[in-house]
N, C-alpha and C positions, 0 to 999 in steps of 0.2 A: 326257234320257237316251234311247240310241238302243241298247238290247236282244238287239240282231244284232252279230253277228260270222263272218269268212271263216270260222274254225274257231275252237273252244274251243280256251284254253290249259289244260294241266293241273294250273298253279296257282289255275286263275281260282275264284273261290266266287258271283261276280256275277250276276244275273238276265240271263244271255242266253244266246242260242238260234245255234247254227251253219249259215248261209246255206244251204249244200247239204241240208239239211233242213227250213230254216222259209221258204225263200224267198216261197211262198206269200202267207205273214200280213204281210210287211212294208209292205204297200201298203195294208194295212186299217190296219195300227198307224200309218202315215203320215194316214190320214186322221181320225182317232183324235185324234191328238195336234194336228194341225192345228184342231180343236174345241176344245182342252182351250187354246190357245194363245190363240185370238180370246175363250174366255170369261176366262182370268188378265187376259188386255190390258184386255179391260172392267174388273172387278174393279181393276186398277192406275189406271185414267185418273180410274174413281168415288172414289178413295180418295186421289187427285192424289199418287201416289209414281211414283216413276221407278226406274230399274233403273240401279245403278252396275258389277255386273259381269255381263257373259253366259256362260256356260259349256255347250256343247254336247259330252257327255260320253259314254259309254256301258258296255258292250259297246263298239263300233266307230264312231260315227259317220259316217265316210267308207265305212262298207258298204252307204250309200244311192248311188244311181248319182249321175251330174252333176243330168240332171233332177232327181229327188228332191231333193238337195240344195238345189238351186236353188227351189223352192216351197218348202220347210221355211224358209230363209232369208229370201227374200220375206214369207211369210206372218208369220215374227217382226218383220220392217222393218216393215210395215203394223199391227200391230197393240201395239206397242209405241214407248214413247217412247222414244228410246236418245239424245237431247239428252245425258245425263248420263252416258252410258259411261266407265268409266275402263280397261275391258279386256275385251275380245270373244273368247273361245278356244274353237276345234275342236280335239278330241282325235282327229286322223290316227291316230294310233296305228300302226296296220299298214302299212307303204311297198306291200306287195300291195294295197291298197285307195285307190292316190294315183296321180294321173297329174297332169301340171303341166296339162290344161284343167281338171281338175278344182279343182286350185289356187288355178288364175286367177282359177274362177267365186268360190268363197270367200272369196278376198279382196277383191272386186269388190265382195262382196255386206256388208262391213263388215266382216269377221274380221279382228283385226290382230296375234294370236296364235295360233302352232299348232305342236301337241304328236305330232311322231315321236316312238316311244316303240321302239327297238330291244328292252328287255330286256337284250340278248345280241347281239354281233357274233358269236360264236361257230356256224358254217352246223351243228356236232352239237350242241348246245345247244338252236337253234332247236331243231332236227328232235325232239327229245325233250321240248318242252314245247307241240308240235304246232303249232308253226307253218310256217307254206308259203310262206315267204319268207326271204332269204340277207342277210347283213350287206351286201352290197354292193347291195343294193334298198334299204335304210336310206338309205346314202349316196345315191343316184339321188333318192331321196323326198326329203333334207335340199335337195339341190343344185336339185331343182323348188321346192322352197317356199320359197327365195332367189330365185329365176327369177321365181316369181309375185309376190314385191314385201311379203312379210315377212320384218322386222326381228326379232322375236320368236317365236324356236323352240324349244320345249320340249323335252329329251330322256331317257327315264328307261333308268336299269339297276339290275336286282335281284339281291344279289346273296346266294348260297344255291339258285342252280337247280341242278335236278339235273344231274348230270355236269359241271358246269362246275368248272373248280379257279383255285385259286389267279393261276396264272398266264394260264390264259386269262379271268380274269375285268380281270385288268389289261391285255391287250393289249383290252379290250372298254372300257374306260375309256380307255386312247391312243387308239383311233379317233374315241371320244365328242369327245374333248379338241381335236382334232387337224380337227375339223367348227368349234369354236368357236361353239356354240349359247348362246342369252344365259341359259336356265337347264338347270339338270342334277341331276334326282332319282334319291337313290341310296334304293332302297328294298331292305329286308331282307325274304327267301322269309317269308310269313305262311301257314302249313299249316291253312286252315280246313275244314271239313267236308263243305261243297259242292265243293272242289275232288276229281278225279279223283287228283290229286299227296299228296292224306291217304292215301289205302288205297295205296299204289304209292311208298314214299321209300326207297328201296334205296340210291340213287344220291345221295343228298344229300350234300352239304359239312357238317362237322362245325362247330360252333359253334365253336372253335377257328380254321377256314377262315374261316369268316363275318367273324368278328373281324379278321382279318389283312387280307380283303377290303377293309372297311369302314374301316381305318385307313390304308392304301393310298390308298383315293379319298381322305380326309380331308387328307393329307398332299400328293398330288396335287395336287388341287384348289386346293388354298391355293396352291399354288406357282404357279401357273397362272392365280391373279385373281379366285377365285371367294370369293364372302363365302357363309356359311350365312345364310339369313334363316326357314327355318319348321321345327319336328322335329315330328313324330307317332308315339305309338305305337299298336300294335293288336295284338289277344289272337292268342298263339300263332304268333310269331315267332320266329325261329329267330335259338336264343341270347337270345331276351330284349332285342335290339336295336332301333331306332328307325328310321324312314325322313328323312331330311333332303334341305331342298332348297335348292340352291346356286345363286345372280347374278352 
């Protein structure tokens, strides 16, 4: 887990800190974990297990520069056995935080799944749930991480942000659709208490929205190829609804 991020979102409840403020500590936290890496790898080799999935997750992951990245990844190559990988994924998350060298190096370095996570094609959407990046950087970021030589691209949208409705949340699923990424997680707004979006929900979609939302992709989705294969829920989700993720 990688703690940083370009900016907080306003739904976020996560443990992590907004770049323009924490940039400072991220080079200690890199060196940090780089300890915490070479002593699990001992720990795994004495105990002869191997690691079948990797997942490098955050906050942001890709808020680490190319270098950073590139030691963070080496240093897991090295000190872990990855003979037995069945799936290696970086969570891109933010297209502001992806450039195709960056891409490149990622995938070079064994990652063979990676997850743009728009949210929202919606450019007032974004801006309202503080992000600093436009639906059309989404697509820039999907079209480098097919350039750098992955097959497998994650893509999430949630749907219940504020100001978004009905209908701009289906042209945000046509654009998703319309990329052909091999999965697509539709996650329902979760109002938890660390996020800034609990004190501040004026602007919400009505659980009624939500519903109409979420039956939309459901119906979409099918029509289009996609099987459901995981559901999850989590406390204080709006409407009482489920996150599902579609192959």
């Amino acid at each position: 887990g990688i703690p940083f991020c370009p900016t907080r979102c306003a739904y976020c409840s996560f443990v992590s800190a907004g770049i323009e403020k924490f940039r400072a500590l991220l080079p200690r936290f890199l060196d940090a974990l780089v300890q915490e890496i070479v002593h699990v790898g001992k720990l795994l080799r004495d105990s002869g297990k191997r690691i079948r999935t990797l997942y490098i997750g955050g906050g942001t992951p890709t808020t680490l520069s190319e270098e950073q990245m590139k030691r963070l990844m080496t240093e897991i190559t090295g000190n872990f056995d990855l003979t037995g990988l069945i799936e290696y994924t970086v969570e891109g998350g933010r297209p502001d935080t992806l450039s195709l060298p960056k891409l490149q190096t990622i995938r070079a370095l064994g990652c063979d799944r990676m997850s743009i996570n728009p949210q929202t094609m919606n450019d007032e959407v974004l801006r309202v749930i503080g992000r600093c990046h436009s639906g059309e950087d989404t697509v820039r970021a999907f079209r480098d991480a097919q350039k750098a030589g992955f097959e497998g691209i994650n893509m999430d949208l949630i749907a219940g942000l504020p100001s978004d409705t009905e209908a701009s949340f289906a042209a945000s699923l046509e654009q998703v659709l319309a990329l052909g990424p091999t999965n697509i997680t539709v996650h329902t707004l979760a109002l938890k208490k660390g996020a800034d979006l609990f004190f501040a929900r004026e602007t919400l979609p009505t659980a009624e929205n939500v519903d109409n939302m979420l039956r939309l992709s459901r119906q979409r989705l099918r029509q289009a190829g996609y099987t459901p294969y995981y559901l999850y829920r989590q406390k204080y989700m709006s409407g009482s609804f489920e996150n599902v993720g579609w192959c």
